[in-house]
Each structure stands twice: as C-alpha cells, then as structure tokens.
C-alpha positions, 0 to 999 in steps of 0.5 A, a space after each residue: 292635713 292637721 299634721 304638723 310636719 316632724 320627722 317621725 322616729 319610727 319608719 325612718 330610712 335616713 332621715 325621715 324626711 319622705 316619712 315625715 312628708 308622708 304622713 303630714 300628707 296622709 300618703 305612703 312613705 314607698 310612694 314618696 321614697 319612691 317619687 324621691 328616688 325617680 326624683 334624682 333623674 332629672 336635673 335639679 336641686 332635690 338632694 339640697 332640698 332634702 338636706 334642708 327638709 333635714 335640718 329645718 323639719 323638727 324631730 317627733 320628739 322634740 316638737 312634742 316635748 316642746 307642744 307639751 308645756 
C-alpha cells in the first residue's frame, strides 16, 4: 500500500474517488464502486463522505506536478 492517495484520470466514472481508493488499496475499482452503491442502502453519511473524498483527494496530475520539483 505505497500508493498515495490521488484520484486517478483514467478509469474515472465521477469523480474517481472509488477508483483512487481502489488503486491506493490494490483492489478492483467494480468491487469498491460496487461497495459504494450497496453503501447507499443503509443509513448514513456516505454521499458527504464521498464529496469530502472529492474535494480533499488531490488529482493525479496535480500531486504529480507537485512531487516533480
């Protein structure tokens, strides 16, 4: 689990969050879309939580841009 965690910009379907967790966690992006989804049944705050994931998780882009210099 070296990873750092960046949404990715391949393999996104919104956000990328559930790819990025996915990859940081060397598991399939469907087995954690899928956990997502069956999430959503139950009570609680996973949606907050995933617009949290979006906004504090940095872009591939910019965390490589910034590891770079």
């Amino acid at each position: 689990m070296s990873r750092k965690l960046v949404r990715p910009r391949e393999g996104r379907m919104i956000a990328g969050v559930c790819a990025g967790l996915a990859r940081r966690f060397n598991t399939s992006p469907f087995m954690v879309r899928l956990l997502f989804l069956l999430s959503l049944l139950l009570p609680g705050t996973q949606v907050i939580v995933y617009v949290v994931l979006w906004v504090l998780m940095p872009n591939e882009d910019r965390y490589l841009a910034s590891t770079q210099h």
